[in-house]
N, CA, C and O of each residue as an XYZ file, in Angstrom:
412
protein
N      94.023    111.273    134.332
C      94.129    109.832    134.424
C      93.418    109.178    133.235
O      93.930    108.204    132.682
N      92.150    109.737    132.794
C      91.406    109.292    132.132
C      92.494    109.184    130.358
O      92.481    108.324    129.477
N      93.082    110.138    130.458
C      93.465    110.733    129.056
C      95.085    109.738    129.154
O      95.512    109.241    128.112
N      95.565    109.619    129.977
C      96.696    108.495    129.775
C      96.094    107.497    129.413
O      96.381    107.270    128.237
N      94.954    106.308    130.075
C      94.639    105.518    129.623
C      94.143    105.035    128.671
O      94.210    103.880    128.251
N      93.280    106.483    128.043
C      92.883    106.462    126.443
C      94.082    106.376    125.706
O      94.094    105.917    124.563
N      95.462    106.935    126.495
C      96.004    107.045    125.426
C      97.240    105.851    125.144
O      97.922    105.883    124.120
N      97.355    105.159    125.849
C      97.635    103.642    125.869
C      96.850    102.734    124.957
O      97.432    102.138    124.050
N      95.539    102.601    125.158
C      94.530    101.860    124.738
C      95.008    102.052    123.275
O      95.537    101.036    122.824
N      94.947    103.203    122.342
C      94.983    103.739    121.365
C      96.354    103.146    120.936
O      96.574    102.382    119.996
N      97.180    103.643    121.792
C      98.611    102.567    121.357
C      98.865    101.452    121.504
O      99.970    101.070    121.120
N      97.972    100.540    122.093
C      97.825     99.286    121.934
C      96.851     98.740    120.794
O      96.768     97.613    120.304
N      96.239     99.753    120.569
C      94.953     98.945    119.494
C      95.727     99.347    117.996
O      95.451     98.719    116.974
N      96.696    100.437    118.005
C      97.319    100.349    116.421
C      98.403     99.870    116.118
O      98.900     99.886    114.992
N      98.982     99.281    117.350
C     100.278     98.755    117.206
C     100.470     97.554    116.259
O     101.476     97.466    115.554
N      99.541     96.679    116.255
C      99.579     95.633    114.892
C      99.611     96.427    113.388
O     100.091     96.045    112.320
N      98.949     97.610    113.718
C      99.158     98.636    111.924
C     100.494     98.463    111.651
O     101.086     98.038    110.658
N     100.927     98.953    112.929
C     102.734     99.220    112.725
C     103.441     98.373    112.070
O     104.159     98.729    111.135
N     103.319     96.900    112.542
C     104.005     96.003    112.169
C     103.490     95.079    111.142
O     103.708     93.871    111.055
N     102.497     96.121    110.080
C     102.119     95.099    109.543
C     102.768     94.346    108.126
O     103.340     95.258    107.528
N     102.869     93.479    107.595
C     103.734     92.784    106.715
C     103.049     93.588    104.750
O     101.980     93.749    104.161
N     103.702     93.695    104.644
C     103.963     94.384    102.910
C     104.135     93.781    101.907
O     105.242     93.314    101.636
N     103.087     93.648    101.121
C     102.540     92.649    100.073
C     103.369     93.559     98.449
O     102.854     94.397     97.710
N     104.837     92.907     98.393
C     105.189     93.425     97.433
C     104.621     93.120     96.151
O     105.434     93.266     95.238
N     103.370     92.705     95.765
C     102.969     92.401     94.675
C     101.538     93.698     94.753
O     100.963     93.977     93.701
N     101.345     94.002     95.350
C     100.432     94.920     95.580
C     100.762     96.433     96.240
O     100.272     97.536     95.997
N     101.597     96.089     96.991
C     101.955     97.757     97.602
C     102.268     98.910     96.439
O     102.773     98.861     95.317
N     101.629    100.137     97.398
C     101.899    101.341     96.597
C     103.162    102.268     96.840
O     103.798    102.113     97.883
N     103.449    102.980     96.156
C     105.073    103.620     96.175
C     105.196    104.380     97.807
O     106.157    104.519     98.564
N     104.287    104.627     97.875
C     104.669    105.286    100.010
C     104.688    103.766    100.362
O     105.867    103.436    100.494
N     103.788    102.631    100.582
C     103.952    101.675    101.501
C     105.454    100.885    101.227
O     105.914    100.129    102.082
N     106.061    101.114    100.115
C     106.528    100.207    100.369
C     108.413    101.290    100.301
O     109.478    100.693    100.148
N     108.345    102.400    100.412
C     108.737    103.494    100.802
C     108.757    103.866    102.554
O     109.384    104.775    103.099
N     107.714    102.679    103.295
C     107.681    102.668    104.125
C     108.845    101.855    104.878
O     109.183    101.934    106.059
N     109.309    101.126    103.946
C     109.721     99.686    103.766
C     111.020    100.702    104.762
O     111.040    101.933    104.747
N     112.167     99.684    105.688
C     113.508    100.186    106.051
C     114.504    100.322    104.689
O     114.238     99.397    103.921
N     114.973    100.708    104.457
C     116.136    100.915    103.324
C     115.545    101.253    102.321
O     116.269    101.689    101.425
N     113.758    101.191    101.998
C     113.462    101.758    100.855
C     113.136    102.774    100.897
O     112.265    103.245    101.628
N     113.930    103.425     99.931
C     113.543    104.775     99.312
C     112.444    104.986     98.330
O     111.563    104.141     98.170
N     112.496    106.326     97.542
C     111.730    106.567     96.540
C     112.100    105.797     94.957
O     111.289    105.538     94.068
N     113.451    105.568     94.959
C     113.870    104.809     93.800
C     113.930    103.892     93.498
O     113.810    103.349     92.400
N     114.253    103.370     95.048
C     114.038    101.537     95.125
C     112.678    101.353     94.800
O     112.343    100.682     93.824
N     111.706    102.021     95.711
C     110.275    101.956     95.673
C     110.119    101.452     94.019
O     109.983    100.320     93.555
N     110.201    102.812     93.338
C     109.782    102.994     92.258
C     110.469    101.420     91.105
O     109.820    100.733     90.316
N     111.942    101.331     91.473
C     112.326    100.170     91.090
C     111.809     98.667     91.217
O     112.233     97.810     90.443
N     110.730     98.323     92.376
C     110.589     97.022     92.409
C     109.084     97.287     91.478
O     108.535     96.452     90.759
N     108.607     98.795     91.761
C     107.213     98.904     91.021
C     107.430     98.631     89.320
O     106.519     98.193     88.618
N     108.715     98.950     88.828
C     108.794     98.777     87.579
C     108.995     97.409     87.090
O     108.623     96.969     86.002
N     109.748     96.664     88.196
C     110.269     95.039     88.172
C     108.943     94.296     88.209
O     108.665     93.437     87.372
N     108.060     94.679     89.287
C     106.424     94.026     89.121
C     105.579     94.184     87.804
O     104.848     93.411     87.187
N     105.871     95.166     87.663
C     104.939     95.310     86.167
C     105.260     95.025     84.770
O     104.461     94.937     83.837
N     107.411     94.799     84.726
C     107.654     93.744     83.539
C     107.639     92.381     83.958
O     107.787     91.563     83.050
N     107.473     91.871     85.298
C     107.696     90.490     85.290
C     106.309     89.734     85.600
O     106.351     88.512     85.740
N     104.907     90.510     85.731
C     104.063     89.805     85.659
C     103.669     89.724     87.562
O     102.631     89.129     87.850
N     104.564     90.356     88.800
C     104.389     89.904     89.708
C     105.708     89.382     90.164
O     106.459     88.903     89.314
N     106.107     89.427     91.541
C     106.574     88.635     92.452
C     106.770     87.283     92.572
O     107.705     87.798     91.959
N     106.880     86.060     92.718
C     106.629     84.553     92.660
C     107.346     84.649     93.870
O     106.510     84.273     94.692
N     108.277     84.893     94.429
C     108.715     85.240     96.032
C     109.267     86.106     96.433
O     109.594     87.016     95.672
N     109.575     86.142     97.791
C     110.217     87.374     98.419
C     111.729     87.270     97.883
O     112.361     88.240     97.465
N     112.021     86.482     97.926
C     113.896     86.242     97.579
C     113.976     86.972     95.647
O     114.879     87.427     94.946
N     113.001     86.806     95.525
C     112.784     87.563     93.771
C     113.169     88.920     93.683
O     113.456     89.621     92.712
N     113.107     89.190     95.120
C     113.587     90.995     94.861
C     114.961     90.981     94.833
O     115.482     92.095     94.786
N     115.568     90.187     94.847
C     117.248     90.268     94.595
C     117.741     90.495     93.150
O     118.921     90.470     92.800
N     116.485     90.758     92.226
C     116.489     90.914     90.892
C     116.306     92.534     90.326
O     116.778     92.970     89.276
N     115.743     93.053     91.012
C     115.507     94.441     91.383
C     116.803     94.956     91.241
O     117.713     94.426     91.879
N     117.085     96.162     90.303
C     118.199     97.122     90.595
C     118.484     97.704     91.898
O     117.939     98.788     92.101
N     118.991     97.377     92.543
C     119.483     98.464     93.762
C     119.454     97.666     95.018
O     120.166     97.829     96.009
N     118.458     96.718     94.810
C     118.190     95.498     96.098
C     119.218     94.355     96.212
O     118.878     93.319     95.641
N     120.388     94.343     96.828
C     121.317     93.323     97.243
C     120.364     92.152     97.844
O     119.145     91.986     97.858
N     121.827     91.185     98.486
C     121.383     90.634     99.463
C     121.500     90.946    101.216
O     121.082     90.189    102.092
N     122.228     92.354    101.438
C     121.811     93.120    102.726
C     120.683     93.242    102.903
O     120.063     92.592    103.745
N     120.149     94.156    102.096
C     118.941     94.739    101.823
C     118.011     93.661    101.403
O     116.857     94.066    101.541
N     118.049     92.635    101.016
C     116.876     91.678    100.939
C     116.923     90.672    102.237
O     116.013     89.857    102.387
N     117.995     90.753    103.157
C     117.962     89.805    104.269
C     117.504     91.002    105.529
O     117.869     90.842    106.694
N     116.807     91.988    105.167
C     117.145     93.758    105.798
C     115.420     93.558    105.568
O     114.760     94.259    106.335
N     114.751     92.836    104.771
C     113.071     93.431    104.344
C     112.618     92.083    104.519
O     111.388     92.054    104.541
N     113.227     90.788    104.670
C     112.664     89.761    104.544
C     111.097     89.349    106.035
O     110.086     88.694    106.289
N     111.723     90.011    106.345
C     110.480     89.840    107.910
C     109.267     90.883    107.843
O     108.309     90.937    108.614
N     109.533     91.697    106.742
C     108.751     92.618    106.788
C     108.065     92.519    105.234
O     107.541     93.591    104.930
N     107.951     91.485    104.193
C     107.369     91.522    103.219
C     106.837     90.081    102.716
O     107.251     88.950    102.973
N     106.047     90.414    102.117
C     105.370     88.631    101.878
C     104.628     88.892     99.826
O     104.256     89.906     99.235
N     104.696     87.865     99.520
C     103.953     87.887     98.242
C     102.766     87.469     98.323
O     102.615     86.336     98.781
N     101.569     88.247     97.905
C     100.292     87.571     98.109
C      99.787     87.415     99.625
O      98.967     86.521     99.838
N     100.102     88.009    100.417
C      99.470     88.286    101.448
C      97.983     88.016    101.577
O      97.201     88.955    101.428
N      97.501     86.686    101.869
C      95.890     86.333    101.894
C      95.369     87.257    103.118
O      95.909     87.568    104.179
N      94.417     87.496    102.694
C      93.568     89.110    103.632
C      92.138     87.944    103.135
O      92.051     87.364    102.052
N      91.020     87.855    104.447
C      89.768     86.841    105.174
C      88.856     88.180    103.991
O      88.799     89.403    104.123
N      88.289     87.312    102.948
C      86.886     87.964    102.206
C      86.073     87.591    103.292
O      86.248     86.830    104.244
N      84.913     88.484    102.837
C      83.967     88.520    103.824
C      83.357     87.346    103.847
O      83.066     86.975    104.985
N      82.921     86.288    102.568
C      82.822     85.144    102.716
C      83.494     84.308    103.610
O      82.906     83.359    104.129
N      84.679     84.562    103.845
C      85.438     83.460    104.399
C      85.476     83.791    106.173
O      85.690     82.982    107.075
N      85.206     85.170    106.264
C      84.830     85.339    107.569
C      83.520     84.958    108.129
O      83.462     84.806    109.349
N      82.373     84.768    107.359
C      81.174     84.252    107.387
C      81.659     83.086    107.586
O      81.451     82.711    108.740
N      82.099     82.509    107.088
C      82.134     81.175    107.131
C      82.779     80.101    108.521
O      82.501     78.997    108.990
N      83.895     81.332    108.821
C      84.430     80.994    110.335
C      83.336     81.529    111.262
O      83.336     81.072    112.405
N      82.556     82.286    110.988
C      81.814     82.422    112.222
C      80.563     81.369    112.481
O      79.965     81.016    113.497
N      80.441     81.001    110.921
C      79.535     79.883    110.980
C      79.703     78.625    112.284
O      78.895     78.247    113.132
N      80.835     78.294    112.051
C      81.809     76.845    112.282
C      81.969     77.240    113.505
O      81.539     76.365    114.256
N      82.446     78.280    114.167
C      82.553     79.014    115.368
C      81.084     78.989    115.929
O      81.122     78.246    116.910
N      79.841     79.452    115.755
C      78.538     79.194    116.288
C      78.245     77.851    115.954
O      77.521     77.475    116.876
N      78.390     76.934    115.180
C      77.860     75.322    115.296
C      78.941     74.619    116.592
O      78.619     73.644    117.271
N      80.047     75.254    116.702
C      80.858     74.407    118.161
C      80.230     74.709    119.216
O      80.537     74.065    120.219
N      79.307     75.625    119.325
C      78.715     76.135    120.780
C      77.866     75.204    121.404
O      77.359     75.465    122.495
């Protein structure tokens, strides 16, 4: 009994990993290999498109990419973001601040 419920818990606590959104300006050739429809070539293709164009400016930009239609870009759109803001530790300090002065 004990070992089902651990093992739920465990699949509830990584299930946000699963679904988590893919920062095509930063991802590495497995994550974004992780991607549905991407392969190793596509992968490697948007990695080469990022590094002559300076970056991403949006998700709809990957329609510029060799191999990436618009199937395949209406196929990744829920699953990729540019610049994905991720909380510095400052900025988590800072909500907890604001969070303990409401108390």
């Amino acid at each position: 009994m004990m070992k089902t419920l651990m093992g739920y818990l465990m699949y509830f606590l990584l299930l946000p990993a699963a679904y988590a959104v893919v920062d095509i300006n930063t991802a590495s050739q497995v994550e974004l290999e992780s991607l549905n429809g991407i392969g190793p070539a596509k992968a490697q293709a948007i990695i080469e498109y990022r590094k002559k164009s300076g970056g991403f400016k949006s998700v709809e930009e990957l329609d510029q990419v060799p191999g990436i239609g618009q199937a395949t870009l209406a196929n990744l759109k829920k699953d990729v973001s540019v610049g994905a803001k991720k909380a510095t530790a400052a900025e988590a300090n800072k909500t907890e601040k604001v969070a303990e002065k409401k108390k």
